[in-house]
C-alpha positions as semicolon CSV with decimal commas, in nm:
position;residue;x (nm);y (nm);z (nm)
1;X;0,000;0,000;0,000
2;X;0,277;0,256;0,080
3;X;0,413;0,211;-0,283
4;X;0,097;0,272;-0,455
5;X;0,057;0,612;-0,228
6;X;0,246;0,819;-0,437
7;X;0,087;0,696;-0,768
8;X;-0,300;0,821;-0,581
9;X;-0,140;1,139;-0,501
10;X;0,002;1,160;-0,847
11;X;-0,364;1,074;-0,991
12;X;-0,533;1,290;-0,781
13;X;-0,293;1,576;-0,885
14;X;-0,390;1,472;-1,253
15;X;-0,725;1,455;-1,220
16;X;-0,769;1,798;-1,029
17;X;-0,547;1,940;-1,305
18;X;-0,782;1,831;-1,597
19;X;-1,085;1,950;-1,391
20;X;-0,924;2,296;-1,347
21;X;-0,863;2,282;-1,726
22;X;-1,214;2,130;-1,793
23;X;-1,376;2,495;-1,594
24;X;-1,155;2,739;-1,762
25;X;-1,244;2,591;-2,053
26;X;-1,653;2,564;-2,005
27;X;-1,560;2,946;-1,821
28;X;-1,403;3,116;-2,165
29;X;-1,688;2,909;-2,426
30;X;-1,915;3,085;-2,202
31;X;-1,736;3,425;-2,237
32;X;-1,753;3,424;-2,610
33;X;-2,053;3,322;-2,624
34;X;-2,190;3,622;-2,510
35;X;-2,033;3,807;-2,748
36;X;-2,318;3,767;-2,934
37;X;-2,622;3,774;-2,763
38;X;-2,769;4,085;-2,573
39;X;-2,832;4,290;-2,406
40;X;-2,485;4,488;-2,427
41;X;-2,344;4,712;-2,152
42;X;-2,119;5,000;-2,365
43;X;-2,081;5,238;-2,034
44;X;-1,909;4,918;-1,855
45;X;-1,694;4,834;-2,199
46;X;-1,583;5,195;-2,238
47;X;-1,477;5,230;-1,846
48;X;-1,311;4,923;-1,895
49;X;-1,129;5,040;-2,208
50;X;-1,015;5,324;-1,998
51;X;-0,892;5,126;-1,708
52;X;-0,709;4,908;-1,905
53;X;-0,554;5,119;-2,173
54;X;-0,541;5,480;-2,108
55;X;-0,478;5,418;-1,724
56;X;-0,181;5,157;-1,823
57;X;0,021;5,381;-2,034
58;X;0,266;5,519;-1,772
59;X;0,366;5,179;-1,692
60;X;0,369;5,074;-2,004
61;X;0,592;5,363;-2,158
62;X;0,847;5,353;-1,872
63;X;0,859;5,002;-1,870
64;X;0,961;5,036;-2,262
65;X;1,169;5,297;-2,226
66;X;1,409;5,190;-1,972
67;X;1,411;4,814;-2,127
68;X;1,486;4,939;-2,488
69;X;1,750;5,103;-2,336
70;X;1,912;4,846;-2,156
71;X;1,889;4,590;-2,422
72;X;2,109;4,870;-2,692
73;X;2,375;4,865;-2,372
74;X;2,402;4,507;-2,412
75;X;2,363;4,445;-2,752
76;X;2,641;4,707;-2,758
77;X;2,921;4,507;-2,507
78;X;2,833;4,186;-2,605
79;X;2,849;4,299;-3,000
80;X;3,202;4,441;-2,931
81;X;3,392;4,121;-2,820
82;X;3,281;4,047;-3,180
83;X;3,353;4,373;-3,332
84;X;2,943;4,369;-3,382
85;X;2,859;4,699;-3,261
86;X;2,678;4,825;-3,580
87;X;2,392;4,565;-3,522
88;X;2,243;4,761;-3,217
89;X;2,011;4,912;-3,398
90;X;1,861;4,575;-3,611
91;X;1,842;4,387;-3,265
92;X;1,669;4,626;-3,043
93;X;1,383;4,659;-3,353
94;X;1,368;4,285;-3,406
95;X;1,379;4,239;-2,999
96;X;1,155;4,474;-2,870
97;X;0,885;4,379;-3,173
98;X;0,887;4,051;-3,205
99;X;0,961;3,952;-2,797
100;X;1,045;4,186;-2,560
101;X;0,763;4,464;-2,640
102;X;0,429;4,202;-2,608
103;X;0,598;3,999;-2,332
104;X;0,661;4,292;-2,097
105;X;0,365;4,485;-2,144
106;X;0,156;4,119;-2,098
107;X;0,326;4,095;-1,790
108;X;0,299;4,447;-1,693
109;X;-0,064;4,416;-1,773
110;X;-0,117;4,095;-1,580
111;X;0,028;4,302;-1,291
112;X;-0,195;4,574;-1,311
113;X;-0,502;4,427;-1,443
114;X;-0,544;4,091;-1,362
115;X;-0,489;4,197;-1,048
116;X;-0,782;4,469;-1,020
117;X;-1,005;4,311;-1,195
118;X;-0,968;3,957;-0,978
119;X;-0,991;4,118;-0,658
120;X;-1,280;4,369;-0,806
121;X;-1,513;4,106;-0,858
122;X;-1,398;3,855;-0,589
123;X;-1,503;4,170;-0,335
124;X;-1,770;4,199;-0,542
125;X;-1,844;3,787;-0,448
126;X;-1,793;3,836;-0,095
127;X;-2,025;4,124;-0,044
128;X;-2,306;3,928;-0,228
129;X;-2,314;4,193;-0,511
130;X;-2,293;3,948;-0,758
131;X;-2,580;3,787;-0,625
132;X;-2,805;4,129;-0,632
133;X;-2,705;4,151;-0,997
134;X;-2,881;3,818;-1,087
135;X;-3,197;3,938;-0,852
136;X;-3,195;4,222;-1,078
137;X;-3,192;3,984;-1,365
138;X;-2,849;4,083;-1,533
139;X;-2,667;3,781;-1,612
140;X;-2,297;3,823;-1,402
141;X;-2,060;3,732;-1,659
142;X;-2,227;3,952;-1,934
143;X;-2,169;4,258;-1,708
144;X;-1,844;4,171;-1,560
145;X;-1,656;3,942;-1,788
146;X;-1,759;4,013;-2,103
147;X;-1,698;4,415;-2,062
148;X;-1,350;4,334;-1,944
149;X;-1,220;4,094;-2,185
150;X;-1,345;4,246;-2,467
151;X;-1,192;4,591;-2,362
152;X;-0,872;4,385;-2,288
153;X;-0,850;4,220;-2,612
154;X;-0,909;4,501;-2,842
155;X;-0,657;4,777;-2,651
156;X;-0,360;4,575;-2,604
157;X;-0,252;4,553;-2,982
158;X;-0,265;4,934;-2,935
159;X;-0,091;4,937;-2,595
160;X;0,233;4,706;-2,751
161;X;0,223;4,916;-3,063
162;X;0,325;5,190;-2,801
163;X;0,547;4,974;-2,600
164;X;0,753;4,881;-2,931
165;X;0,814;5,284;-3,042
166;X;0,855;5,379;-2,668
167;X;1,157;5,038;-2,687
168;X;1,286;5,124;-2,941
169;X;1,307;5,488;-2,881
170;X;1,468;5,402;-2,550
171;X;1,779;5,230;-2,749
172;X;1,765;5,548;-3,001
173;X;1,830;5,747;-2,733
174;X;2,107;5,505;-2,581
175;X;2,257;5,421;-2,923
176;X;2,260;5,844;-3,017
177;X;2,341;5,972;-2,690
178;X;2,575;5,724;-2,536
179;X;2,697;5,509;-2,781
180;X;2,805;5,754;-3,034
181;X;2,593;5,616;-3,281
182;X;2,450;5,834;-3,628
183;X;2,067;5,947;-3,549
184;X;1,968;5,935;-3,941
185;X;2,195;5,552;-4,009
186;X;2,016;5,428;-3,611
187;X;1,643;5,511;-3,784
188;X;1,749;5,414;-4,123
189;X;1,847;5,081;-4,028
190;X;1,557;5,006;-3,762
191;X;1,306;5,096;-4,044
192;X;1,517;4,862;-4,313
193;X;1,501;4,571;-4,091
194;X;1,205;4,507;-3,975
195;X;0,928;4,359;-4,165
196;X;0,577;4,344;-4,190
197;X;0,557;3,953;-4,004
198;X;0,713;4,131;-3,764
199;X;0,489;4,409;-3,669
200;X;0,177;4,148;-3,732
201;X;0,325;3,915;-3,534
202;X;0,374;4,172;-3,181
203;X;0,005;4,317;-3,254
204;X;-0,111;3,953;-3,240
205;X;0,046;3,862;-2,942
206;X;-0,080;4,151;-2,772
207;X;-0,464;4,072;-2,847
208;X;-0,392;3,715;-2,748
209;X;-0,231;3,858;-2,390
210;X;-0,528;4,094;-2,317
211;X;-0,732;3,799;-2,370
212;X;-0,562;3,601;-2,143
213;X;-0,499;3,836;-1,879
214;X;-0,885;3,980;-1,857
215;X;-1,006;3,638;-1,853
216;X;-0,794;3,534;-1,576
217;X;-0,885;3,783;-1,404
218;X;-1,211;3,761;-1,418
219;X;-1,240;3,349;-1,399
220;X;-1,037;3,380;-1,022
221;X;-1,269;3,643;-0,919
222;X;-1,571;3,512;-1,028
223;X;-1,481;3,144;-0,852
224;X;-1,298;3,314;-0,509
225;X;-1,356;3,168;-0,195
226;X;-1,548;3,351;0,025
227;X;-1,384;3,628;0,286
228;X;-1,095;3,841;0,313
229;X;-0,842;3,514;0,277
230;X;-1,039;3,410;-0,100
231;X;-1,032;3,756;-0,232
232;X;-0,618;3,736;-0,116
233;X;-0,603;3,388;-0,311
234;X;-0,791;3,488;-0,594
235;X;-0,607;3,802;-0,642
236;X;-0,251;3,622;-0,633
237;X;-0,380;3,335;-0,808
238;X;-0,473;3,522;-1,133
239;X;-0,188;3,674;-1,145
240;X;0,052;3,361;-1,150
241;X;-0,196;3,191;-1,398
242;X;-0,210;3,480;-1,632
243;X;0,188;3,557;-1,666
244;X;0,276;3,150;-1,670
245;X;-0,018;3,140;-1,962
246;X;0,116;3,464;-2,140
247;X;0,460;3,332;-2,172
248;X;0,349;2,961;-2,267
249;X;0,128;3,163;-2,523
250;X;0,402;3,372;-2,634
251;X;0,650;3,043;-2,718
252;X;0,317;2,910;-2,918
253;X;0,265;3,224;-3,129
254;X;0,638;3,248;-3,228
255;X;0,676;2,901;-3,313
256;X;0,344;2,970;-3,534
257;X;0,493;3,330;-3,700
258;X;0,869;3,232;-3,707
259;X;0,883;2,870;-3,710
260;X;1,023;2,866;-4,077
């Protein structure tokens, strides 16, 4: 009996995993689902497009910055035990675009708004507000979720197309200023290199991230425990899920774009 313990602890493990899997999958058919039927709340969509774009743009923009920056100081020592220097320029574009740029602002988003939103509606949850919403006949998910994840899917294309010219103006600024490097050859060459796919590829990623980080968000809060302590677990809980399913998403969607 002892040496079949660890093979019931290693099914039950299983088996809770697929039934987490099984609920966040019956949680996000649901979500879409009401994409298309009404009735529609715009006022909650556009106050959700404003707490989840507008309101994320310092972060986002510093963030950038001081990362584009850091990656042209170390494109720029490693590149000169190679005499390499010249490729600063190509590598912060193709780095901040294609990885750094949706990555960070994913995470920075999964941060910021998973965070809010879990603990938003887990409060919600505890104080039975959820509940007076279905007495009032609104269906929860169509009011909360739906607003959210929409809003969160739609801005974050727009919120890494800022990230990526906020990157890489943070290694124009590091390659001009401290690196000695030509302002007119440091834009000519970022523009030369990058392609289309490229661009495509970060905007992508970044609708796929908002996705995931809204509906994380949202699942957590929606199934919190009751009290204080289930509004702490759901809070911290969609936050872990959403950044380990952002970067699992991000090795997906560059195998799919750059696999060739």
């Amino acid at each position: 009996m002892r040496l079949l313990a660890p093979i019931g602890r290693l099914g039950r493990a299983t088996l809770a995993l697929l039934a987490a899997i099984g609920r966040l999958a019956i949680f996000t058919a649901q979500t879409i689902s009401h994409l298309v039927r009404p009735p529609f709340y715009p006022r909650e969509f556009g106050h959700a497009l404003l707490q989840i774009g507008y309101f994320s743009l310092p972060v986002v923009g510093l963030t950038a910055l001081f990362t584009g920056g850091a990656l042209a100081l170390q494109i720029y020592a490693g590149g000169s035990r190679f005499s390499a220097e010249a490729v600063v320029p190509q590598i912060v574009a193709i780095g901040m675009v294609r990885e750094l740029g949706p990555v960070l602002v994913g995470l920075m988003i999964a941060a910021r708004v998973t965070s809010s939103i879990a603990a938003e509606i887990a409060t919600m949850k505890v104080t039975e507000q959820i509940d007076a919403l279905v007495t009032l006949s609104t269906h929860p998910m169509k009011y909360l979720t739906l607003p959210r994840v929409l809003a969160a899917t739609l801005v974050m294309p727009l919120l890494v197309g800022v990230g990526d010219v906020i990157g890489i103006y943070g290694g124009f600024l590091v390659g001009t200023e401290r690196l000695g490097f030509n302002a007119t050859t440091y834009l000519t060459n970022t523009a030369d290199f990058l392609e289309l796919r490229d661009i495509v590829s970060s905007l992508a990623k970044g609708a796929v991230f908002g996705f995931i980080a809204a509906l994380m968000g949202c699942y957590y809060g929606m199934n919190s425990a009751r009290g204080a302590m289930g509004v702490g677990r759901a809070t911290k809980g969609s936050v872990v899920a959403a950044a380990i399913l952002i970067l699992a998403a991000n090795f997906i969607l560059t195998e799919a774009f750059f696999s060739a």
